[in-house]
C-alpha positions as CSV (number, residue, x, y, z in Angstrom):
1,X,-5.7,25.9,-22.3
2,X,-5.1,25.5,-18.5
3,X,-6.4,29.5,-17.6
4,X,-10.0,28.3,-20.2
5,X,-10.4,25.0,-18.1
6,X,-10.0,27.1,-14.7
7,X,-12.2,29.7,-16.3
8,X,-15.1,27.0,-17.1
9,X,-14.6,25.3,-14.1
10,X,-15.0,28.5,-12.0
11,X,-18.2,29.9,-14.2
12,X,-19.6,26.5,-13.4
13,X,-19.1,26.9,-9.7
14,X,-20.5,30.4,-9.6
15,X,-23.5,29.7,-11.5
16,X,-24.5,26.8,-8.7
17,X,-23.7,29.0,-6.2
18,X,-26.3,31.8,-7.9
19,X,-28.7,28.6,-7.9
20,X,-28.1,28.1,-4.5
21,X,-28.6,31.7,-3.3
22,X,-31.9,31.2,-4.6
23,X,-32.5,28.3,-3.2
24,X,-32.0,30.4,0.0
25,X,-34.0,33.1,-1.3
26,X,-37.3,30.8,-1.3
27,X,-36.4,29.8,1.5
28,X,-36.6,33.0,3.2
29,X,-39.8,34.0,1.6
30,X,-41.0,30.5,3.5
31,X,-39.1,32.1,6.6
32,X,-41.0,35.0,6.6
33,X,-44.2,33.9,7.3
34,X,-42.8,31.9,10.8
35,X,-42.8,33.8,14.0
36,X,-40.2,35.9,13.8
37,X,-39.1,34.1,17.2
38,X,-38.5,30.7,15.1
39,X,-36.3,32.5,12.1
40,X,-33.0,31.5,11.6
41,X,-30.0,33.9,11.0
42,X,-29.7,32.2,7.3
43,X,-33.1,32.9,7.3
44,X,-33.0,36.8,7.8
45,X,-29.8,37.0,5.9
46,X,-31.7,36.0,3.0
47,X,-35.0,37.4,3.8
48,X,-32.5,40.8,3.3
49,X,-31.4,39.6,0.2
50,X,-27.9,39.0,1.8
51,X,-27.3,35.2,0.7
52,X,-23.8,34.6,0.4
53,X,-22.3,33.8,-2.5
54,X,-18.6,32.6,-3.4
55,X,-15.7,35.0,-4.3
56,X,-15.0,34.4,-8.0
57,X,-11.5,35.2,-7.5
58,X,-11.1,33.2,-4.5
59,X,-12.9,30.0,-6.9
60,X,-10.3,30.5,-9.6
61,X,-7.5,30.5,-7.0
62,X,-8.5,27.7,-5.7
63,X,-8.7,26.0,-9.2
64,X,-5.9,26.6,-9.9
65,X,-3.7,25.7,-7.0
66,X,-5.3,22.0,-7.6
67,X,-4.4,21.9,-11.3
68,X,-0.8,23.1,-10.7
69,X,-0.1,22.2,-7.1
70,X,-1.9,19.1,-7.0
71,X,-0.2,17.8,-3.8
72,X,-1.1,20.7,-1.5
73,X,-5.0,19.7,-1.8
74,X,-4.4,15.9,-1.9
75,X,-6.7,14.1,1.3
76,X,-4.3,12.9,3.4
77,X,-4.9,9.2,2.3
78,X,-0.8,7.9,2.4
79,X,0.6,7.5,6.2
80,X,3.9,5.9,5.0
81,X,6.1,8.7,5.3
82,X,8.5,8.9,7.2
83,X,11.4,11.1,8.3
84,X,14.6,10.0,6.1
85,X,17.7,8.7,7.0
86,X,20.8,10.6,6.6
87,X,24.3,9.6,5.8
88,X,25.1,6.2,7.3
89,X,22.5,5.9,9.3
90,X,20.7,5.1,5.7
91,X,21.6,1.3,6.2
92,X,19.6,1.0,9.2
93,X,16.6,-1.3,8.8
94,X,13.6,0.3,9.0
95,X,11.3,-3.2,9.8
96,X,11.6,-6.4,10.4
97,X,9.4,-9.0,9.5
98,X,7.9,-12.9,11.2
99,X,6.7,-15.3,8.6
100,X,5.1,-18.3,8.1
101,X,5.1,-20.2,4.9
102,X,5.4,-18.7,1.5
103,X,8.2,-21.1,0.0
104,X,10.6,-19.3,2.6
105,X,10.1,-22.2,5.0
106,X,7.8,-23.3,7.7
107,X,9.1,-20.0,9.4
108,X,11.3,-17.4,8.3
109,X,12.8,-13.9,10.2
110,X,13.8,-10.5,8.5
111,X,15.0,-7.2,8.1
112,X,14.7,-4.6,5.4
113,X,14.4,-1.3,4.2
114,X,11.4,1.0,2.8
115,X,12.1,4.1,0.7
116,X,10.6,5.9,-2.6
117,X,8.5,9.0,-2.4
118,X,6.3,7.3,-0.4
119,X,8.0,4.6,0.9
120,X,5.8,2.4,-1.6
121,X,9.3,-0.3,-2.1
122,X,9.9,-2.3,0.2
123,X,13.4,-4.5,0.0
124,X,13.4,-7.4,2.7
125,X,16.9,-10.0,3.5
126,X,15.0,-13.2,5.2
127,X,16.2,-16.4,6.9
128,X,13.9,-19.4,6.9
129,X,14.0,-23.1,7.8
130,X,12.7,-26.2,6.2
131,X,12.2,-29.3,8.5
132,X,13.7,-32.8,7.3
133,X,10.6,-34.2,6.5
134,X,9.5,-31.7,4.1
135,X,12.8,-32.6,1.4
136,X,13.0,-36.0,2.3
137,X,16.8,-35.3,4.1
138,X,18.9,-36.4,7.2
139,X,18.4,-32.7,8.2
140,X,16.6,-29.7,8.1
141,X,17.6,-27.0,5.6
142,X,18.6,-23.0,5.5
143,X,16.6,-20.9,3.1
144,X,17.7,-17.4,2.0
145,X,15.1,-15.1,0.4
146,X,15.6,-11.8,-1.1
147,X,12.4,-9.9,-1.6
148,X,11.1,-6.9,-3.7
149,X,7.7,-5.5,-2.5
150,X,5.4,-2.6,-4.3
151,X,2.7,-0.7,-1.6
152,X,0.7,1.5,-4.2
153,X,-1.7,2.9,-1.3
154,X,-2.4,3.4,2.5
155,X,-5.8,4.4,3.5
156,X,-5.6,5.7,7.3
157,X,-9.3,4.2,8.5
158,X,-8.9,5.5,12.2
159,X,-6.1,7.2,13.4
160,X,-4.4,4.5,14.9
161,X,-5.8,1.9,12.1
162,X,-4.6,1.9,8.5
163,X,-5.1,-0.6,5.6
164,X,-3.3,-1.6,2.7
165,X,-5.4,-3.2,-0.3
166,X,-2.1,-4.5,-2.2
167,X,1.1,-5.5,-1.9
168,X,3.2,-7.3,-4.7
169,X,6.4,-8.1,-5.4
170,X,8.9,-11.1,-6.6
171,X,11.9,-12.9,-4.6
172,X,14.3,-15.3,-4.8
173,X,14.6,-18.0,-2.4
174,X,18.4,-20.0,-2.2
175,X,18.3,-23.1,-0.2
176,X,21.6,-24.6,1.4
177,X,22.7,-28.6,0.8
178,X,25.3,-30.3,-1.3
179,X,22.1,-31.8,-2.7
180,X,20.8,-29.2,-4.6
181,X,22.4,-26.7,-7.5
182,X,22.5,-23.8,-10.1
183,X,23.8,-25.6,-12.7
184,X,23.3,-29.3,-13.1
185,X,26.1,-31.9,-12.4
186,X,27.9,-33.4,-14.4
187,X,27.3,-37.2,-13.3
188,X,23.7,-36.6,-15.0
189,X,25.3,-36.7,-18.5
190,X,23.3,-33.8,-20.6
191,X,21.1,-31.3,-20.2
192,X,17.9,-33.1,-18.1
193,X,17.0,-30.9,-15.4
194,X,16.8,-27.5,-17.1
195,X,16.0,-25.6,-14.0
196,X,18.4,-24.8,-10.7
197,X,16.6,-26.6,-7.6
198,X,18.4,-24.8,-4.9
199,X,17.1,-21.2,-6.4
200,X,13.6,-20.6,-7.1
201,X,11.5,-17.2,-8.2
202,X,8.2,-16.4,-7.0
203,X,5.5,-13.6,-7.6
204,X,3.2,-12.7,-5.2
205,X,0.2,-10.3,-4.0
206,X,-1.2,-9.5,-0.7
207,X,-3.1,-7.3,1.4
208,X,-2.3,-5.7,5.0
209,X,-3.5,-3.8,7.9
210,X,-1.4,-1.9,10.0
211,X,-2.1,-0.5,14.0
212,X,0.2,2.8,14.6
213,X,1.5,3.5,17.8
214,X,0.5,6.5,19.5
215,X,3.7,7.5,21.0
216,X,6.0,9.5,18.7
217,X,8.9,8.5,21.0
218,X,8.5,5.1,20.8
219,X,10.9,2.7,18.9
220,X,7.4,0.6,17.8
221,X,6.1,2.8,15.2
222,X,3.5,0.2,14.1
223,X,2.6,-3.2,13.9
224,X,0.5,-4.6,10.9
225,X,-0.4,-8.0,10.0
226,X,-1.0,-9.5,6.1
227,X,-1.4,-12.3,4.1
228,X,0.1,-13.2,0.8
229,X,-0.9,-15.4,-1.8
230,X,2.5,-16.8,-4.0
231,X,3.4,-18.8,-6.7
232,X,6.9,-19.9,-7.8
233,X,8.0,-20.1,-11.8
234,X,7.8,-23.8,-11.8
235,X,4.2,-24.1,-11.1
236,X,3.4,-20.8,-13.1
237,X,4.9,-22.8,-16.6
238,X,3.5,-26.6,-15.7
239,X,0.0,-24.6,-15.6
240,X,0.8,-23.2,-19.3
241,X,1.6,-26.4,-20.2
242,X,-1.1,-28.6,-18.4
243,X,-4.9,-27.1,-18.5
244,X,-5.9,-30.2,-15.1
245,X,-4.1,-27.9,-12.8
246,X,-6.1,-25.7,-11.1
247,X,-5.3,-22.3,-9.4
248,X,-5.5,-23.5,-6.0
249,X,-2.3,-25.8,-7.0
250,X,-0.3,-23.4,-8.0
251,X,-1.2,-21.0,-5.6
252,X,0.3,-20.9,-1.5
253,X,-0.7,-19.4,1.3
254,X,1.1,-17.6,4.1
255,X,0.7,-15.0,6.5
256,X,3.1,-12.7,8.9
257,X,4.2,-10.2,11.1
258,X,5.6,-6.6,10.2
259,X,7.2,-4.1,13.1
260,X,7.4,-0.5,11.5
261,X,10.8,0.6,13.8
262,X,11.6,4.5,14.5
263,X,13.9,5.9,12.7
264,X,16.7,7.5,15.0
């Protein structure tokens, strides 16, 4: 099956060439009655009846190597790569990351990891803080988020400017106080609060856009700034459940900072 569609696909090729070579030929025929001062080498060539077509074998080779080695002809449209870590040094963080917002806290600072084929998963540890006046406490708060991202594509637009139309992910944020829980207390006397209040889930999407150094030496690889728009499991059911709330309730905004590091 595979040798008919490479035999199709090269007969179609061949037969534009042949329409192309006489393309040419009229060309030359045109060519021919210029000075022969003004004639181009394509023209004579044709005018000779030398028009160049394609090697058949050479078309079916070529066929073939992009139906069975697929990644050797791919454009060179994913930049995340990156040489891997070996041994220990696999616990090294490869980024670290400067938020603001997102249910992390007003600001929140990170480290993680990228790997995958690609380096398409992203795994991020980040610390945040939540001023007093935002809970309604005698003092601010810890929160802990663990984060897991998805990077389908990077499109290199310059070669020092590349761009990331989606990022996605979920994470878990865990803030500190004896006021809040995983399970509810006992003093409340049954099962009223159903859902944990120091833990929460959220889903998110985004998009980025990334600046790469030009030094191969250096310990800044990158620098790329993106925006995500979030939504925590709370808000996600009270809209299933109540048709007044609109997206722009549910949804928050936040924006950041991510420093690609060198690997040693």
């Amino acid at each position: 099956m595979r040798k008919w569609i490479i035999s199709t696909l090269a007969a179609g090729l061949l037969c534009s060439a042949g329409a192309a070579a006489q393309g040419i030929g009229g060309a030359a025929q045109t060519a021919a009655k210029e000075e022969p001062g003004q004639r181009s080498a394509d023209s004579l060539h044709a005018a000779n009846g030398q028009a160049i077509a394609p090697d058949s074998d050479r078309v079916v080779r070529l066929l073939e190597g992009c139906l069975t080695e697929p990644a050797r002809f791919r454009p060179a449209v994913e930049q995340r790569r990156h040489a891997d870590y070996r041994g220990w040094a696999r616990l090294l963080p490869t980024h670290c990351k400067l938020q603001y917002a997102g249910g992390m806290g007003v600001a929140s600072i990170g480290f993680g990891w990228d790997y995958g084929r690609r380096n398409q998963w992203e795994t991020d540890l980040q610390i945040g803080w939540l001023p007093k006046h935002y809970i309604g406490a005698g003092e601010g708060r810890p929160i802990v988020t663990f984060r897991e991202s998805f990077i389908p594509w990077n499109i290199r637009c310059h070669r020092q400017l590349g761009i990331e139309p989606l990022s996605c992910g979920l994470y878990l944020t865990f803030i500190a106080g004896e006021e809040f829980w995983m399970q509810e207390p006992q003093k409340y006397g049954g099962p009223y609060y159903r859902f944990s209040t120091r833990m929460r889930a959220y889903i998110y999407v985004g998009q980025r856009i990334t600046w790469y150094s030009r030094n191969p030496r250096s310990l800044l690889r990158s620098i790329g700034f993106y925006y995500e728009l979030s939504a925590k499991e709370l808000d996600l059911l009270a809209k299933c459940t109540n048709r007044e709330l609109s997206i722009a309730d549910i949804f928050y905004f936040s924006f950041g900072v991510r420093v690609q590091l060198m690997k040693p």
